[in-house]
PDB file of N, CA, C and O in Angstrom:
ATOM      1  N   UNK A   1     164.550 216.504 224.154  1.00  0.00           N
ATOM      2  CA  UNK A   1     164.427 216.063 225.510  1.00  0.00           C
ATOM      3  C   UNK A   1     164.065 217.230 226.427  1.00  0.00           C
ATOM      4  O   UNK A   1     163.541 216.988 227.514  1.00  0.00           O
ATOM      5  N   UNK A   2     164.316 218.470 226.047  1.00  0.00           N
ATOM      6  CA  UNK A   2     164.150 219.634 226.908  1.00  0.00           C
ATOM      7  C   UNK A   2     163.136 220.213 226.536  1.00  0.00           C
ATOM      8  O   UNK A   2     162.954 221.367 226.922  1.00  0.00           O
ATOM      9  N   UNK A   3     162.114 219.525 225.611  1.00  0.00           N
ATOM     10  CA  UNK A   3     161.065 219.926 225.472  1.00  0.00           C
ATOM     11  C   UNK A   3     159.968 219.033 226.193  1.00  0.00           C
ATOM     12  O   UNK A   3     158.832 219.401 226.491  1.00  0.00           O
ATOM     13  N   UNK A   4     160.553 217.742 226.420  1.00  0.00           N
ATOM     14  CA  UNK A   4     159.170 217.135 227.122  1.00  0.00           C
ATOM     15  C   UNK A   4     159.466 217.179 228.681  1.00  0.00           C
ATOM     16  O   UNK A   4     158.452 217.070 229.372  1.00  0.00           O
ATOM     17  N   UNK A   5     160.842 217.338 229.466  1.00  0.00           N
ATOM     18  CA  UNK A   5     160.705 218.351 230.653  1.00  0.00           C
ATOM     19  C   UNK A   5     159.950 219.222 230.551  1.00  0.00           C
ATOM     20  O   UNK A   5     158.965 219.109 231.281  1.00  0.00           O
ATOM     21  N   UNK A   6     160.003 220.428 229.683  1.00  0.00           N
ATOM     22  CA  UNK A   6     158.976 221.403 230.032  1.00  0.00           C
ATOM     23  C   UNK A   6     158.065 221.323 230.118  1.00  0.00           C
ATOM     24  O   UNK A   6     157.390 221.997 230.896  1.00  0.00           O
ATOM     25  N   UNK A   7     157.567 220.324 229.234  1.00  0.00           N
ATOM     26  CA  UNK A   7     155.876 219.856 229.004  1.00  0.00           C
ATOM     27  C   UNK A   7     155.255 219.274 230.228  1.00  0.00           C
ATOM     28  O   UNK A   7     154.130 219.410 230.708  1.00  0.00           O
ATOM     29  N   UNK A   8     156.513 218.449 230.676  1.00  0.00           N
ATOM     30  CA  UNK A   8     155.948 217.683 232.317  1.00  0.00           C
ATOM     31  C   UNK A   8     155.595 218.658 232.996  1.00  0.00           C
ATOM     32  O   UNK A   8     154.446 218.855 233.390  1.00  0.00           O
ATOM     33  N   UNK A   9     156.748 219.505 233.237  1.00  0.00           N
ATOM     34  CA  UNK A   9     156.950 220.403 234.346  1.00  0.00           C
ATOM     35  C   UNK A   9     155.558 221.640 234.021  1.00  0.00           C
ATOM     36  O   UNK A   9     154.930 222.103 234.973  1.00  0.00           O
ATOM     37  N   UNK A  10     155.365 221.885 233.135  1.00  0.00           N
ATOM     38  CA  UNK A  10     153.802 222.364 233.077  1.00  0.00           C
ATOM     39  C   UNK A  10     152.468 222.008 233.229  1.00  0.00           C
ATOM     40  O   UNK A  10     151.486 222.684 233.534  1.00  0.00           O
ATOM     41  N   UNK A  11     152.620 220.675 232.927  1.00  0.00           N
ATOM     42  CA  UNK A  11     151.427 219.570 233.344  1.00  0.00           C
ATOM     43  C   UNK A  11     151.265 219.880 234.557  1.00  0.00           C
ATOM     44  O   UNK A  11     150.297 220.517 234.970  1.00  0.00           O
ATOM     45  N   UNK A  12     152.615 219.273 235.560  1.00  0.00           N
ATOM     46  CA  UNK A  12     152.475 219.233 237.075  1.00  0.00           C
ATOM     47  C   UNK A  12     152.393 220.719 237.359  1.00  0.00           C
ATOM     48  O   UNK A  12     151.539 220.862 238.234  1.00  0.00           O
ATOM     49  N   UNK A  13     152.814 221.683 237.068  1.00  0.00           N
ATOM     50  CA  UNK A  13     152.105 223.082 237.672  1.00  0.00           C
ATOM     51  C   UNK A  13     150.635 223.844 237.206  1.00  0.00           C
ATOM     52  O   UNK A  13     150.285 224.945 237.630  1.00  0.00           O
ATOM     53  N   UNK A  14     149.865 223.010 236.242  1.00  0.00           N
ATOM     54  CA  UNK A  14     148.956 222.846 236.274  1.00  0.00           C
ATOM     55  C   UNK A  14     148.022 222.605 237.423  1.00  0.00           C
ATOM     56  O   UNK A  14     147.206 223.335 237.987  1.00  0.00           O
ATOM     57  N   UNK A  15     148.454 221.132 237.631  1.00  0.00           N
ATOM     58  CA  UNK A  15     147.645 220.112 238.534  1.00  0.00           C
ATOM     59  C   UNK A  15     147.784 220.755 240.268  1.00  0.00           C
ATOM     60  O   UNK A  15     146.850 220.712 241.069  1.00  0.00           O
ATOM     61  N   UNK A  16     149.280 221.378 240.596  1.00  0.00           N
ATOM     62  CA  UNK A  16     149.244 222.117 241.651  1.00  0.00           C
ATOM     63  C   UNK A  16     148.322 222.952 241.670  1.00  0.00           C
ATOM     64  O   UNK A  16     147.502 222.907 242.587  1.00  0.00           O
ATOM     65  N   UNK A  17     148.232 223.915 240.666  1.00  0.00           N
ATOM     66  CA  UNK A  17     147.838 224.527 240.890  1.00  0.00           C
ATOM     67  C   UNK A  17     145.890 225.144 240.304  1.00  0.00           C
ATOM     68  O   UNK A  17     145.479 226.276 240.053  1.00  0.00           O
ATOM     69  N   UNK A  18     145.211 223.869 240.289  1.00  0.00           N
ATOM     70  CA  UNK A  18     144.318 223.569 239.523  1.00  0.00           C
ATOM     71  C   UNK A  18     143.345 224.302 241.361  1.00  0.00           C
ATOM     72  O   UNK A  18     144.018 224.663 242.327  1.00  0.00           O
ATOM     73  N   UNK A  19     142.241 224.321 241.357  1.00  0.00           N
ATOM     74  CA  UNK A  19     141.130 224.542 242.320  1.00  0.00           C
ATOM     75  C   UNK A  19     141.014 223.589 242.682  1.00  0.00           C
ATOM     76  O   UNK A  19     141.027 222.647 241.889  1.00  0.00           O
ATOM     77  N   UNK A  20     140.816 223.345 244.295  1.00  0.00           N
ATOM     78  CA  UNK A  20     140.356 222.676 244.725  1.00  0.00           C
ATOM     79  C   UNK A  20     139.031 221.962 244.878  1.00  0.00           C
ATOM     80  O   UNK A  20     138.318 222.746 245.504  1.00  0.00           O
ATOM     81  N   UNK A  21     138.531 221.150 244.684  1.00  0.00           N
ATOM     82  CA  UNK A  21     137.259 220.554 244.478  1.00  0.00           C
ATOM     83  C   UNK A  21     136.550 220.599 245.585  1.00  0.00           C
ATOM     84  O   UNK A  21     136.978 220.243 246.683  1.00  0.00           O
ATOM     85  N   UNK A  22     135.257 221.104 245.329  1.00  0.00           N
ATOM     86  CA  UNK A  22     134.128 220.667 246.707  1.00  0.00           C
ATOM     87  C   UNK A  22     134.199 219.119 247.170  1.00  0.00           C
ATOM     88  O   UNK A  22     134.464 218.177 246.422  1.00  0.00           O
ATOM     89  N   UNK A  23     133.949 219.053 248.358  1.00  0.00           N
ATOM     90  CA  UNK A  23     133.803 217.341 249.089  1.00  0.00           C
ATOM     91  C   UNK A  23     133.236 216.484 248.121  1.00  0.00           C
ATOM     92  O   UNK A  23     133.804 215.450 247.771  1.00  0.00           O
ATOM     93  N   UNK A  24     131.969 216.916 247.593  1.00  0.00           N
ATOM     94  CA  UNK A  24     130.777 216.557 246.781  1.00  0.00           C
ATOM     95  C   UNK A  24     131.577 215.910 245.294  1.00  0.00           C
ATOM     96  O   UNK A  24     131.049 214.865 244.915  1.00  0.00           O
ATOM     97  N   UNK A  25     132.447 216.265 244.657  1.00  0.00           N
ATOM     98  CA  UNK A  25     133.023 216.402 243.593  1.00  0.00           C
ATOM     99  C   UNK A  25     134.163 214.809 244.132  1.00  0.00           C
ATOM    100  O   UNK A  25     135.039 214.842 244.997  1.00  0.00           O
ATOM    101  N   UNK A  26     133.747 213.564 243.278  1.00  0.00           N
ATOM    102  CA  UNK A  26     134.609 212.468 243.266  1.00  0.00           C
ATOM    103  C   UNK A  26     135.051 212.207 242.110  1.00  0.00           C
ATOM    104  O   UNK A  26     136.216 211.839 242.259  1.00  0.00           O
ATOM    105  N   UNK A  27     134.782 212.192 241.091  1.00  0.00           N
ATOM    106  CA  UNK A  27     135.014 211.826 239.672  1.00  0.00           C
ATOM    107  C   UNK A  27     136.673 212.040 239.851  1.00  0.00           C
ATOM    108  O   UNK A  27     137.361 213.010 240.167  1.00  0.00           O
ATOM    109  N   UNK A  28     136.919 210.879 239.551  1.00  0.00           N
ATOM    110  CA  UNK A  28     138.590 210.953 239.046  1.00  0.00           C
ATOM    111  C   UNK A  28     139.223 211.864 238.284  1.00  0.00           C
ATOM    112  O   UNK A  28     138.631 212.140 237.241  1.00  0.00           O
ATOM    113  N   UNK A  29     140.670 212.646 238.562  1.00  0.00           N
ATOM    114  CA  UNK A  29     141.349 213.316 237.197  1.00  0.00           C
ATOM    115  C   UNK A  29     141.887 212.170 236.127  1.00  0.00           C
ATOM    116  O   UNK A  29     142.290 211.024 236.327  1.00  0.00           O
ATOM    117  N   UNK A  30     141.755 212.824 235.097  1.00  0.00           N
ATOM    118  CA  UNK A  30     141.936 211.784 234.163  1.00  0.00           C
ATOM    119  C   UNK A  30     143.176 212.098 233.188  1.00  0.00           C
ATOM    120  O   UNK A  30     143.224 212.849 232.214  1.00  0.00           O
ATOM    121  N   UNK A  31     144.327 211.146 233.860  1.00  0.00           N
ATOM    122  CA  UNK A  31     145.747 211.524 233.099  1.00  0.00           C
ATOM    123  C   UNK A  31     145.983 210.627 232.028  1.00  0.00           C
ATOM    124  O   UNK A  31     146.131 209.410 232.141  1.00  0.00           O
ATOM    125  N   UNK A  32     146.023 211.586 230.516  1.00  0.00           N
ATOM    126  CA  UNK A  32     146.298 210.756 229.559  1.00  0.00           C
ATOM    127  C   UNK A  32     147.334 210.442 228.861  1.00  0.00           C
ATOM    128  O   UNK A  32     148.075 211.411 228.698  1.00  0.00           O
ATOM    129  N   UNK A  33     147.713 209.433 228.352  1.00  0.00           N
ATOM    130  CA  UNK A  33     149.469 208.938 228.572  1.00  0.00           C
ATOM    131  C   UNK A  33     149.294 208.739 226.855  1.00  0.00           C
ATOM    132  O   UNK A  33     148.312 208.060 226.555  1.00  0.00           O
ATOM    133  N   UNK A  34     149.999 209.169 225.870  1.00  0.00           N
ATOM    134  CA  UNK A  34     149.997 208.072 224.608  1.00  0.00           C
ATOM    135  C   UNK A  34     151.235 207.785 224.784  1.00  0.00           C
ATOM    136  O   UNK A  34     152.008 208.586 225.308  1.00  0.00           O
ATOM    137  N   UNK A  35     151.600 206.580 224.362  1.00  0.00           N
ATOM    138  CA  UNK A  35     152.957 205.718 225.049  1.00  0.00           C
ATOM    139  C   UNK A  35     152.911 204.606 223.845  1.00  0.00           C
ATOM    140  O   UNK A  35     151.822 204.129 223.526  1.00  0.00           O
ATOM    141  N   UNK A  36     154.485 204.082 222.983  1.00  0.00           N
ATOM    142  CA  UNK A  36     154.585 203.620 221.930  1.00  0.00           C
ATOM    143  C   UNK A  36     154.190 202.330 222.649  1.00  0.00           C
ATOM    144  O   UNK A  36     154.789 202.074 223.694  1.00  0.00           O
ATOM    145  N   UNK A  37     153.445 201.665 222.301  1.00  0.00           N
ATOM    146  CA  UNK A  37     153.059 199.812 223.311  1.00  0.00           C
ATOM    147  C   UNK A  37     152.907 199.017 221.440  1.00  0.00           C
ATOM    148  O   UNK A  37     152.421 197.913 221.194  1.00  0.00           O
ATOM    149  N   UNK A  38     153.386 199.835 220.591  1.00  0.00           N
ATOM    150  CA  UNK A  38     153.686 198.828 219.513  1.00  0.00           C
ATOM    151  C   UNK A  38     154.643 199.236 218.393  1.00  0.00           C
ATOM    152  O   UNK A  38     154.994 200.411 218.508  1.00  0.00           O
ATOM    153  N   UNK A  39     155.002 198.795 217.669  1.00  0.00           N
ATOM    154  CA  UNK A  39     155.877 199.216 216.517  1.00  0.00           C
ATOM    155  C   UNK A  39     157.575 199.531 217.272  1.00  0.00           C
ATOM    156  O   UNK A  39     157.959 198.957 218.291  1.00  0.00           O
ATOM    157  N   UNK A  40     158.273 200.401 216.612  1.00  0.00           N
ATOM    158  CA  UNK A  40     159.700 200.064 216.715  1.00  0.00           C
ATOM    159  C   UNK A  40     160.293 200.504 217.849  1.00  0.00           C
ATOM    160  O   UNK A  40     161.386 200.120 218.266  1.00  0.00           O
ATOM    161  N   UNK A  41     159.352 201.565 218.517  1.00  0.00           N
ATOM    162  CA  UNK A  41     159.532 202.254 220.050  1.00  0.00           C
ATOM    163  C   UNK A  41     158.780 201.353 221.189  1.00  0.00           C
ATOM    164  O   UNK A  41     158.509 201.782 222.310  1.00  0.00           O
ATOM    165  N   UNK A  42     158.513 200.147 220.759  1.00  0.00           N
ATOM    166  CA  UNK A  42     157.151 199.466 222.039  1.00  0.00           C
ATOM    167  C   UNK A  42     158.106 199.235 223.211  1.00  0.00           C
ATOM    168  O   UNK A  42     157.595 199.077 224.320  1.00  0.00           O
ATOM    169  N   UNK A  43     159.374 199.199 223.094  1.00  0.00           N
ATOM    170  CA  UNK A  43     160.230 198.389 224.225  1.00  0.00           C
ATOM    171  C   UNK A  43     160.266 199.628 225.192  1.00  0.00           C
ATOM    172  O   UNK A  43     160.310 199.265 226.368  1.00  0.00           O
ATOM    173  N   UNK A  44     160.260 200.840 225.040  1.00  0.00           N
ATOM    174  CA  UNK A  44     160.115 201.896 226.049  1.00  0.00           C
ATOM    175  C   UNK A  44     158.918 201.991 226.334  1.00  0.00           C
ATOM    176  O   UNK A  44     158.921 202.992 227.050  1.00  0.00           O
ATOM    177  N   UNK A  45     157.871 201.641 226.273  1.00  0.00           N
ATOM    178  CA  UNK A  45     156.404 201.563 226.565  1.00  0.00           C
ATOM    179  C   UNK A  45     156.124 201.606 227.524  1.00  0.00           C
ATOM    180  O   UNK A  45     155.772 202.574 228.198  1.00  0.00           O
ATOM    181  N   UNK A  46     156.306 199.731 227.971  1.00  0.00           N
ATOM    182  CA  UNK A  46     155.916 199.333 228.457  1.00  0.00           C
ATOM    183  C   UNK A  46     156.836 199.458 230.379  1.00  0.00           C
ATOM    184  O   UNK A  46     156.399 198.882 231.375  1.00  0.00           O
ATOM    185  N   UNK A  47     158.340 200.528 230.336  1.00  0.00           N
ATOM    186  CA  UNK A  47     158.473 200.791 231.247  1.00  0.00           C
ATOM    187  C   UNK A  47     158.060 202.449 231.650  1.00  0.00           C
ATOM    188  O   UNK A  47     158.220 202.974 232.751  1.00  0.00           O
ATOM    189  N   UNK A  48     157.669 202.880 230.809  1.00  0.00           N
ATOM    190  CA  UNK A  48     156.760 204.074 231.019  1.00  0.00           C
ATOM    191  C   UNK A  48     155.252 203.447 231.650  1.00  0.00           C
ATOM    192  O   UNK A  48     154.850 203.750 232.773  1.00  0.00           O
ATOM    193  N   UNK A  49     154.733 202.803 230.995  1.00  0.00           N
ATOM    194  CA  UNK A  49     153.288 202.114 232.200  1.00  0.00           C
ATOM    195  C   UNK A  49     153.626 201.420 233.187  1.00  0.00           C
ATOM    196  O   UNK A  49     152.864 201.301 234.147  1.00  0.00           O
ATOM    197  N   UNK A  50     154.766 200.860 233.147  1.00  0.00           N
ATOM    198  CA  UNK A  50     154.933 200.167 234.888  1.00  0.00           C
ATOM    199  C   UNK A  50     155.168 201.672 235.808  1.00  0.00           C
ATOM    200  O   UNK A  50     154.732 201.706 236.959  1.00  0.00           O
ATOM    201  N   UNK A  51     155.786 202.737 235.298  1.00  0.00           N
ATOM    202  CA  UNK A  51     156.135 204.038 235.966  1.00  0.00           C
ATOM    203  C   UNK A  51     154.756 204.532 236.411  1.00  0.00           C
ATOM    204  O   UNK A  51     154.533 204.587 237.620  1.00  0.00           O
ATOM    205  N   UNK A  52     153.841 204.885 235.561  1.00  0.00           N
ATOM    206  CA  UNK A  52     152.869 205.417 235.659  1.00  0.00           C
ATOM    207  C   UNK A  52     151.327 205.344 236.397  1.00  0.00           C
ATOM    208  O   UNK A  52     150.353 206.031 236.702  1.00  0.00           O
ATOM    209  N   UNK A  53     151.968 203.765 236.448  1.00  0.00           N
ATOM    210  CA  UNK A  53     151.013 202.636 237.217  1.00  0.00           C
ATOM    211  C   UNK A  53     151.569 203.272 238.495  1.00  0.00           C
ATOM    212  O   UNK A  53     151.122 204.353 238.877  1.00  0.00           O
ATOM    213  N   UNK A  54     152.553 202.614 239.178  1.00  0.00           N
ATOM    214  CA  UNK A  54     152.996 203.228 240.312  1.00  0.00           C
ATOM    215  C   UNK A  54     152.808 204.434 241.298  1.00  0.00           C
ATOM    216  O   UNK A  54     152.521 204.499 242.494  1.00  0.00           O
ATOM    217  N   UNK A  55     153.123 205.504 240.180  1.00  0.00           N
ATOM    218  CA  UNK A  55     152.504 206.451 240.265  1.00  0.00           C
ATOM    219  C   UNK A  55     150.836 206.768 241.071  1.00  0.00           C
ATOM    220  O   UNK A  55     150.542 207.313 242.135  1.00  0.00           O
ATOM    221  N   UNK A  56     150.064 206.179 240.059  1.00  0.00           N
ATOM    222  CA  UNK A  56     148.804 206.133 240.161  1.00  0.00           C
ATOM    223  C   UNK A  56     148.530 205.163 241.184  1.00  0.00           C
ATOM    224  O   UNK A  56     147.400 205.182 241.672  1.00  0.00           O
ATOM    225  N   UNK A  57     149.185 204.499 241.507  1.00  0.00           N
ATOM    226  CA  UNK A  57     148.615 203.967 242.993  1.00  0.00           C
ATOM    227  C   UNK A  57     149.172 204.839 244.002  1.00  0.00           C
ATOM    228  O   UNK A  57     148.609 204.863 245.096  1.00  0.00           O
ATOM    229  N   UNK A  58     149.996 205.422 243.842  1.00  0.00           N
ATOM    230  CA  UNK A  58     150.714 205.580 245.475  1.00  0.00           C
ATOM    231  C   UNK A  58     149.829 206.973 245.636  1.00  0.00           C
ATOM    232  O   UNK A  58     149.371 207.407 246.693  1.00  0.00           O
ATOM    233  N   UNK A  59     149.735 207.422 244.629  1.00  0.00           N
ATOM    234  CA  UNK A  59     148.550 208.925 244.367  1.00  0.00           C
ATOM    235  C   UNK A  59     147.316 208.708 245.101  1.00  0.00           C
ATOM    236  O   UNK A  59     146.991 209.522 245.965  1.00  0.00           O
ATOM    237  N   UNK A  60     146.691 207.828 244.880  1.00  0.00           N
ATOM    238  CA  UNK A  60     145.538 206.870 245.038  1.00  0.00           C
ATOM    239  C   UNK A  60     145.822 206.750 246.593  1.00  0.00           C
ATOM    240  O   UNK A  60     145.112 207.288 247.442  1.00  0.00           O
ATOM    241  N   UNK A  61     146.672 206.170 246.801  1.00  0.00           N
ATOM    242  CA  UNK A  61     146.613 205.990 248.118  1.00  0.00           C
ATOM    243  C   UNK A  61     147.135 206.479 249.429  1.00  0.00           C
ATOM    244  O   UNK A  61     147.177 205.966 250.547  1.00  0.00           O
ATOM    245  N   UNK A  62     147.623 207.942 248.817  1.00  0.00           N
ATOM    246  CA  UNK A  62     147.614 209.056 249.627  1.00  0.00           C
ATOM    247  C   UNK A  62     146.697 209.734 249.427  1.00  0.00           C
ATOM    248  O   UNK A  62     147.074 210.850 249.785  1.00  0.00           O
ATOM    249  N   UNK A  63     145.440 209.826 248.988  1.00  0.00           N
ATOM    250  CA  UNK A  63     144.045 210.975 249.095  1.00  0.00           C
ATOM    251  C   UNK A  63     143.845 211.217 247.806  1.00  0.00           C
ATOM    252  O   UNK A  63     142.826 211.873 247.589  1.00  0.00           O
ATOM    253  N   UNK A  64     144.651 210.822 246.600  1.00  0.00           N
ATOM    254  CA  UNK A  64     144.408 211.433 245.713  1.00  0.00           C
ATOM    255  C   UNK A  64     145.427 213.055 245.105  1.00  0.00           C
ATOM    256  O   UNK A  64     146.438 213.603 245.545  1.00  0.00           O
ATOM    257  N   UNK A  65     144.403 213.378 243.799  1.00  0.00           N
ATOM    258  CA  UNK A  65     144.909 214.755 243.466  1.00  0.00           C
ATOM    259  C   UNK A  65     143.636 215.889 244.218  1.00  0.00           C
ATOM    260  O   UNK A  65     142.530 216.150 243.747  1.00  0.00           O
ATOM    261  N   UNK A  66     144.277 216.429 245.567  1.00  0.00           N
ATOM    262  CA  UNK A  66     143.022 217.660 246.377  1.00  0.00           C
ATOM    263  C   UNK A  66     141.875 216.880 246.864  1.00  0.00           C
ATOM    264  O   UNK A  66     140.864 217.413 247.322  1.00  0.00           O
ATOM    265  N   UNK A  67     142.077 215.357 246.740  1.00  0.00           N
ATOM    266  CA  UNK A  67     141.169 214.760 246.770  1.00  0.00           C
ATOM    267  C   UNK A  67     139.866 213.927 246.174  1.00  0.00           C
ATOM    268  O   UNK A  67     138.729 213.485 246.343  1.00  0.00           O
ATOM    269  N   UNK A  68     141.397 214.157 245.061  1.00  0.00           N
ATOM    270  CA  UNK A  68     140.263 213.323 243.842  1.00  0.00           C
ATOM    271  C   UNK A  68     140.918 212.047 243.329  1.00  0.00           C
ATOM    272  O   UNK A  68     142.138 212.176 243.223  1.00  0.00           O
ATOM    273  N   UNK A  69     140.503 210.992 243.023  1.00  0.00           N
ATOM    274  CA  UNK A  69     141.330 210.448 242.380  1.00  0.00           C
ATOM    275  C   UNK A  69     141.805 210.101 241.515  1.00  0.00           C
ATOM    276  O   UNK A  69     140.865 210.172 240.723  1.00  0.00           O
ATOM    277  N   UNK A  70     142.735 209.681 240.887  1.00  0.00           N
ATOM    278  CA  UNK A  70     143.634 209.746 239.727  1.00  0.00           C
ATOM    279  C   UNK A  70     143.558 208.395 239.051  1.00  0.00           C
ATOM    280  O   UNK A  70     143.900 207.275 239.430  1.00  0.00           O
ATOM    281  N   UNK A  71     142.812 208.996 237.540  1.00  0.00           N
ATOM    282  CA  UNK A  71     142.799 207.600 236.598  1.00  0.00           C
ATOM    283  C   UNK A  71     143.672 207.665 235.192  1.00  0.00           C
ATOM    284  O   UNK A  71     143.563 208.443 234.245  1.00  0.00           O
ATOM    285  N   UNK A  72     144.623 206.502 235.421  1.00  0.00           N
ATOM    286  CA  UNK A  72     145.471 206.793 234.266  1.00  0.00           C
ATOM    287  C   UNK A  72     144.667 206.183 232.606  1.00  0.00           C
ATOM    288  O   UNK A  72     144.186 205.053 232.517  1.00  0.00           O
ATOM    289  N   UNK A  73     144.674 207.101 231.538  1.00  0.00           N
ATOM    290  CA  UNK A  73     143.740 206.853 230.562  1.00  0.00           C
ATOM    291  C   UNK A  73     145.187 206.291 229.178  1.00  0.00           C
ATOM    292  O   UNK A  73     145.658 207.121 228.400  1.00  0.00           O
ATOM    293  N   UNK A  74     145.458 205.373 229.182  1.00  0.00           N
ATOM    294  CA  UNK A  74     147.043 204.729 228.193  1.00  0.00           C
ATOM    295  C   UNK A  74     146.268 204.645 226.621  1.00  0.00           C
ATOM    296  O   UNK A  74     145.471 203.800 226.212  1.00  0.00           O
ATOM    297  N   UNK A  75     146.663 205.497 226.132  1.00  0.00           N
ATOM    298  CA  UNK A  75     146.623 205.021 224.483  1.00  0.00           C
ATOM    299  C   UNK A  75     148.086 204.661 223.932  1.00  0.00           C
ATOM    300  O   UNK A  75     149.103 204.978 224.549  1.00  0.00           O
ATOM    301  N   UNK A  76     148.095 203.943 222.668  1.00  0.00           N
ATOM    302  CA  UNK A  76     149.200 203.245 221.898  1.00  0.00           C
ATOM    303  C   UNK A  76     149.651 204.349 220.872  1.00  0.00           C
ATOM    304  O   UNK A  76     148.588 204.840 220.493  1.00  0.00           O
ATOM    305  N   UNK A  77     150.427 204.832 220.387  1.00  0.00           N
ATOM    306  CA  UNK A  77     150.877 205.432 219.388  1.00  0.00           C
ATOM    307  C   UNK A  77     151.501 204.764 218.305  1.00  0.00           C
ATOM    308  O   UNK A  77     152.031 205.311 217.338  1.00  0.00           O
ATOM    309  N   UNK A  78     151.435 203.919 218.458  1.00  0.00           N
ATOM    310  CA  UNK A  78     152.250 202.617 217.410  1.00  0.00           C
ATOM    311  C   UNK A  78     153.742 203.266 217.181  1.00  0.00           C
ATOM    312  O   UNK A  78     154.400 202.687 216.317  1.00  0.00           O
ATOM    313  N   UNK A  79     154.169 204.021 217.619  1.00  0.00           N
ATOM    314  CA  UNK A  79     155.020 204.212 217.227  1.00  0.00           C
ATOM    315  C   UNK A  79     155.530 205.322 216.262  1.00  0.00           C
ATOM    316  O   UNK A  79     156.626 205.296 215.702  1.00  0.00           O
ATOM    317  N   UNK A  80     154.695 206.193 216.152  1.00  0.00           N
ATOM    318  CA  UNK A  80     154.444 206.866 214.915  1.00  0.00           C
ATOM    319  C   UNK A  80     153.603 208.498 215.035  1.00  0.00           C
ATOM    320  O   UNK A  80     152.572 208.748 215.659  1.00  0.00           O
ATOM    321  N   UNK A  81     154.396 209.373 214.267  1.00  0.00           N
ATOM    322  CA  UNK A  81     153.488 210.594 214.459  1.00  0.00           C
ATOM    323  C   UNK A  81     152.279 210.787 214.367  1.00  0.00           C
ATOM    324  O   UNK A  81     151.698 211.526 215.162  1.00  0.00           O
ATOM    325  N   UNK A  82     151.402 209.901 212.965  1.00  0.00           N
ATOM    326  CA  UNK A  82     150.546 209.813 212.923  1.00  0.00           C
ATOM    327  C   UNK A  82     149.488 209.360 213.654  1.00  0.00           C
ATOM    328  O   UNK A  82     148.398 209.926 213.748  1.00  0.00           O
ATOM    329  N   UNK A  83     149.789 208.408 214.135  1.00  0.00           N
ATOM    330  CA  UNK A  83     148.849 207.815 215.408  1.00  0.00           C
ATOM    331  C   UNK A  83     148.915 208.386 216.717  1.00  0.00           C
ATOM    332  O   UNK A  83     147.986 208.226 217.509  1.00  0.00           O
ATOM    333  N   UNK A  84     150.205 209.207 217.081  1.00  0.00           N
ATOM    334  CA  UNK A  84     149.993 209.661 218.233  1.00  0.00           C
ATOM    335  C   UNK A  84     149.625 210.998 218.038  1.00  0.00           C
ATOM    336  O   UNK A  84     149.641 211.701 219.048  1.00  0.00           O
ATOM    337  N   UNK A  85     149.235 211.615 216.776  1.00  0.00           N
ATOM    338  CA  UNK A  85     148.192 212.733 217.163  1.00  0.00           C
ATOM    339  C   UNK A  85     146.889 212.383 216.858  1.00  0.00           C
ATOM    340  O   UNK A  85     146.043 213.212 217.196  1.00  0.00           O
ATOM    341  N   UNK A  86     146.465 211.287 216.260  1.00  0.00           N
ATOM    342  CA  UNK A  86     145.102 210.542 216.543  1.00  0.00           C
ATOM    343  C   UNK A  86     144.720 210.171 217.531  1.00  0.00           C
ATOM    344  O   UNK A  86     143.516 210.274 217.764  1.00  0.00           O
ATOM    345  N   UNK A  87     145.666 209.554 218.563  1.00  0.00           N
ATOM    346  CA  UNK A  87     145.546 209.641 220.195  1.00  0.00           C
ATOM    347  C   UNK A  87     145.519 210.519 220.499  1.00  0.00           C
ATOM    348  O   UNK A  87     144.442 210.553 221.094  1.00  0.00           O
ATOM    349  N   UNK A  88     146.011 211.595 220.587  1.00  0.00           N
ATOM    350  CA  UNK A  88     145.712 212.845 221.079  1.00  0.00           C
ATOM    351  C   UNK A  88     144.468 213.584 220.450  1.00  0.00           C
ATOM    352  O   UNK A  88     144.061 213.910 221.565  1.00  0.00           O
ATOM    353  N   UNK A  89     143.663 214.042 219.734  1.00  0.00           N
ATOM    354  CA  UNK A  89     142.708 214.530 219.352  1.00  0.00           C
ATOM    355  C   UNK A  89     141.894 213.519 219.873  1.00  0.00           C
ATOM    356  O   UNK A  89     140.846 214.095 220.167  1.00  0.00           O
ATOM    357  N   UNK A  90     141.793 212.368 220.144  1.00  0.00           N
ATOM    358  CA  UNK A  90     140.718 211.346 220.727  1.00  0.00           C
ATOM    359  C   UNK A  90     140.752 211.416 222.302  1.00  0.00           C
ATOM    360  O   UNK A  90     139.795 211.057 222.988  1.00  0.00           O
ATOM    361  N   UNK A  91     141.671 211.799 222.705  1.00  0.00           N
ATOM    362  CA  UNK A  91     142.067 212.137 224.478  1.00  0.00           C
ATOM    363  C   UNK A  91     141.481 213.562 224.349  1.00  0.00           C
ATOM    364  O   UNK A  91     141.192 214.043 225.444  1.00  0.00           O
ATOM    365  N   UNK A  92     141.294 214.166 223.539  1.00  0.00           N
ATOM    366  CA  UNK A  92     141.309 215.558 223.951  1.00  0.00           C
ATOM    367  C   UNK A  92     139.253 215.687 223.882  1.00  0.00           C
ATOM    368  O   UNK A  92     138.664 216.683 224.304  1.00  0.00           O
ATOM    369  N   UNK A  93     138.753 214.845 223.463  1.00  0.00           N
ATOM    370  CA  UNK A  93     137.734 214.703 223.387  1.00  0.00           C
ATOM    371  C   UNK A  93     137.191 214.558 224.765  1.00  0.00           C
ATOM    372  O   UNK A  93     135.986 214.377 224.938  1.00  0.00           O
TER     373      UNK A  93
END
């Protein structure tokens, strides 16, 4: 558990601290979630995407990230190590 705090908490000091984009520059940031939506973990899933959803609107509808806006990208992990580093090497693409 004190490893995926850190992981957040580096994500988001990332994103603080990422450059600001020229005016010109709209293309959405693109946050990618793999989240169990099947197999024996699906029941935590699906309140991690109602979270994330939320998120992504209220983001959205304060200006964005610097002014960009924020698209949440959800892959499935089934549940499983294997698939969620197949989601991940396919997000990382």
């Amino acid at each position: 558990m004190k490893m995926r705090s850190l992981l957040a908490a580096v994500a988001l000091a990332a994103l603080i601290a990422a450059p600001r984009p020229s005016p010109a520059q709209t293309e959405p940031y693109e946050i990618n979630a793999i989240l169990p939506l099947t197999g024996s973990g699906a029941f935590l899933g699906a309140g991690f995407i109602q979270a994330l959803r939320l998120v992504e609107k209220q983001t959205n509808a304060t200006g964005g990230i610097h002014g960009r806006p924020m698209k949440l990208v959800i892959a499935d992990d089934q549940s499983s190590s294997a698939s969620r580093r197949t989601a991940a090497h396919a997000a990382d693409r």
